[in-house]
FIMAR-115981 format. One record per residue (C-alpha): residue number from 0; z, x, y. Coordinates in Angstrom, 2 decimals. Layout:
% residues N
<rec tiba="NUM" c3="Z" c1="X" c2="Y"/>
...
***
This chain:
% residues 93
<rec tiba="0" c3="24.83" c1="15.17" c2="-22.59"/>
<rec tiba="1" c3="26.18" c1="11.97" c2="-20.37"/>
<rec tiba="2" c3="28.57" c1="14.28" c2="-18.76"/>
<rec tiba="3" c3="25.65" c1="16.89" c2="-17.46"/>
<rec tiba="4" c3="23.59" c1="14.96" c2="-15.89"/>
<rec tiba="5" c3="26.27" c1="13.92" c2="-13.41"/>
<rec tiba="6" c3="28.57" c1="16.29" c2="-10.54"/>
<rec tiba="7" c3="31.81" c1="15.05" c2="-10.72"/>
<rec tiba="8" c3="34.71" c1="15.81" c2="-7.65"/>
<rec tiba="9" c3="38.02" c1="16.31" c2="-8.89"/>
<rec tiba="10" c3="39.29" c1="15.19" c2="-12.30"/>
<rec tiba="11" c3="39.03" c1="11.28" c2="-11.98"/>
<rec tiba="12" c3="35.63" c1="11.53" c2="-13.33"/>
<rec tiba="13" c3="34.06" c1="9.32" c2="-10.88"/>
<rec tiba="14" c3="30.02" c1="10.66" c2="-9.98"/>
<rec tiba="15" c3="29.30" c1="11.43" c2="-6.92"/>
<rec tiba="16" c3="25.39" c1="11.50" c2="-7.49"/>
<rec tiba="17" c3="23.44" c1="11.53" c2="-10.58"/>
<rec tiba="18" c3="21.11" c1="15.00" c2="-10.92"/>
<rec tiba="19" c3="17.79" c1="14.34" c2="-10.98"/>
<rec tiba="20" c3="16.20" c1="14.18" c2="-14.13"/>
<rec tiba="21" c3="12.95" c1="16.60" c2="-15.34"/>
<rec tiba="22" c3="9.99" c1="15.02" c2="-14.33"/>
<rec tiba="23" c3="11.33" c1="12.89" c2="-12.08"/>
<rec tiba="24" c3="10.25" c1="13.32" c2="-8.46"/>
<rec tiba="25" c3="11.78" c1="12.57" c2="-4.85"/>
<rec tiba="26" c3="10.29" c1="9.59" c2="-3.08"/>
<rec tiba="27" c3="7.90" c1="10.66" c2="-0.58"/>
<rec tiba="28" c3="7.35" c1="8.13" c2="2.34"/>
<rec tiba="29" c3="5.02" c1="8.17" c2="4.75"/>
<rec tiba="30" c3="5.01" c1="6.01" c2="7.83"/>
<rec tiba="31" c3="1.92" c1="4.39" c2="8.93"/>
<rec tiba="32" c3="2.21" c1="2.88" c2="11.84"/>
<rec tiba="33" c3="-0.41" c1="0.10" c2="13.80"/>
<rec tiba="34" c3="-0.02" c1="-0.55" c2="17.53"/>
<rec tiba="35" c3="-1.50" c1="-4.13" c2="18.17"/>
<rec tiba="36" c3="-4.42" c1="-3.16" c2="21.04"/>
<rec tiba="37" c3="-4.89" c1="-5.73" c2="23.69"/>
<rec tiba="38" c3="-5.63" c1="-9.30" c2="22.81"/>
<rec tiba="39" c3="-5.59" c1="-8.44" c2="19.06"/>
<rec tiba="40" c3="-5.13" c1="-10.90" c2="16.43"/>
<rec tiba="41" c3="-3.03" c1="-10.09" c2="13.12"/>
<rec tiba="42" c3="-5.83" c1="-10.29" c2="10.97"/>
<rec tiba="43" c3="-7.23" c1="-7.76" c2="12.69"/>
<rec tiba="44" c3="-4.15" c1="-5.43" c2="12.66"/>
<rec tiba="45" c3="-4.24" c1="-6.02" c2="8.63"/>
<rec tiba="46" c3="-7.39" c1="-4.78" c2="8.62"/>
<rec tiba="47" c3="-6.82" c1="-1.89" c2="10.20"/>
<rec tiba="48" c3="-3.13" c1="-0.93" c2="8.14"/>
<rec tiba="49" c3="-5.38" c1="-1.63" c2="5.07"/>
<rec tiba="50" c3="-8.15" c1="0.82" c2="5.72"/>
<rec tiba="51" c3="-5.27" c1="3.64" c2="7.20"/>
<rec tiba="52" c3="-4.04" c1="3.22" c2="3.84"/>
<rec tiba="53" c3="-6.60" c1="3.52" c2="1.41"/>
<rec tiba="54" c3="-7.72" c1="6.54" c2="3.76"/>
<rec tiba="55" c3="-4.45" c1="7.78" c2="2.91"/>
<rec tiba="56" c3="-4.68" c1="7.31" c2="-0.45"/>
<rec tiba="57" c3="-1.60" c1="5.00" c2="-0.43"/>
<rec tiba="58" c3="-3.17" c1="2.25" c2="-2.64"/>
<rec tiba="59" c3="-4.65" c1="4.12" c2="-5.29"/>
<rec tiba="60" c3="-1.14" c1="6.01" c2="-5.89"/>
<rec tiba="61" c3="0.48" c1="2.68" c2="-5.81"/>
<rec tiba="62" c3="-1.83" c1="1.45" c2="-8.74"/>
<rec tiba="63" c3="-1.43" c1="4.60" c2="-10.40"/>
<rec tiba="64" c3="2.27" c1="4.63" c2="-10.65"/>
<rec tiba="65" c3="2.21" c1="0.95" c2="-11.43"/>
<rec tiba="66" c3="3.02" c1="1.64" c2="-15.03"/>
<rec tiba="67" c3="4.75" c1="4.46" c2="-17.15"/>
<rec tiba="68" c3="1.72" c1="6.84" c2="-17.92"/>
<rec tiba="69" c3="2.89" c1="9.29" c2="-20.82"/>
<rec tiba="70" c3="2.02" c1="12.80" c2="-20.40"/>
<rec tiba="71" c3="-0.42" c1="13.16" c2="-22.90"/>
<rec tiba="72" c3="-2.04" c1="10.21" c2="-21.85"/>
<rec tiba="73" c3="-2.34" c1="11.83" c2="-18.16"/>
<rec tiba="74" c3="-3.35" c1="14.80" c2="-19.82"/>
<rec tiba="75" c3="-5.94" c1="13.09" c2="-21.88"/>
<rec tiba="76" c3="-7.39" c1="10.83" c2="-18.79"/>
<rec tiba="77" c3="-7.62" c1="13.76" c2="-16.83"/>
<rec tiba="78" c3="-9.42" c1="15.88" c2="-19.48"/>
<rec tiba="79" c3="-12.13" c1="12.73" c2="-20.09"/>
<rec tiba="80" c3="-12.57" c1="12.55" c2="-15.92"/>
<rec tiba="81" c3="-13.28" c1="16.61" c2="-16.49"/>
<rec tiba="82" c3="-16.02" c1="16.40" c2="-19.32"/>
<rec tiba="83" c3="-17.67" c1="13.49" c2="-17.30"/>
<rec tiba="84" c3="-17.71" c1="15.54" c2="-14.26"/>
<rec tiba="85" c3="-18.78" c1="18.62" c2="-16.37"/>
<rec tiba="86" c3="-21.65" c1="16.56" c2="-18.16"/>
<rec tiba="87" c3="-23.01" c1="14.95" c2="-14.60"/>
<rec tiba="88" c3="-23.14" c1="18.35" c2="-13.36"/>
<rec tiba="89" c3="-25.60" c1="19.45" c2="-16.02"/>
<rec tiba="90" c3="-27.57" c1="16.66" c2="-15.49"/>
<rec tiba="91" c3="-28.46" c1="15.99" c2="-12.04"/>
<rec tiba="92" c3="-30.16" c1="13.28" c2="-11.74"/>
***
C-alpha cells in the first residue's frame, strides 16, 4: 500500500511527490486584498479585511475546517440543518 501512494523516478526509490489521497482536496487561496484610502488608520483597514472576509465566507470555512469532521457526522449535521429548514417551512410564522 506505502509504495502506491507515492511516484517514484528511477529505481532509487526516492518520491518525487506523494499522490493525493481520496478525500483530500487542493488548497484553494484566495487573495483579498485592502488598499489603505487616504488618511486611513489601521483599525480601520481591519475593519474593512474583516467584513471582505466574512462576505467571502472565509471565516466560517476557517471554523468549519477547524477540526476533523467525520463523514457521517457531516452527513448527519447536514441532514438535521435539512429537517429544520423543512419543518420552518411548514410553519411560517
Amino acid at each position: 500500500m506505502q509504495a502506491d501512494r507515492y511516484k517514484y523516478r528511477n529505481s532509487d526509490s526516492s518520491p518525487i511527490h506523494p499522490a493525493p489521497r481520496r478525500g483530500q482536496h487542493d488548497e484553494v487561496s484566495m487573495a483579498i486584498r485592502i488598499k489603505s484610502r487616504g488618511g486611513e488608520h489601521v483599525e480601520g483597514m481591519m475593519k474593512r479585511f474583516k467584513k471582505l472576509c466574512e462576505k467571502e465566507g472565509l471565516t466560517k470555512d476557517i471554523r468549519s475546517r477547524e477540526y476533523y469532521e467525520k463523514p457521517s457526522e457531516r452527513r448527519r449535521r447536514a441532514s438535521r440543518k435539512a429537517a429544520g429548514r423543512r419543518i420552518r417551512e411548514e410553519n411560517p410564522r
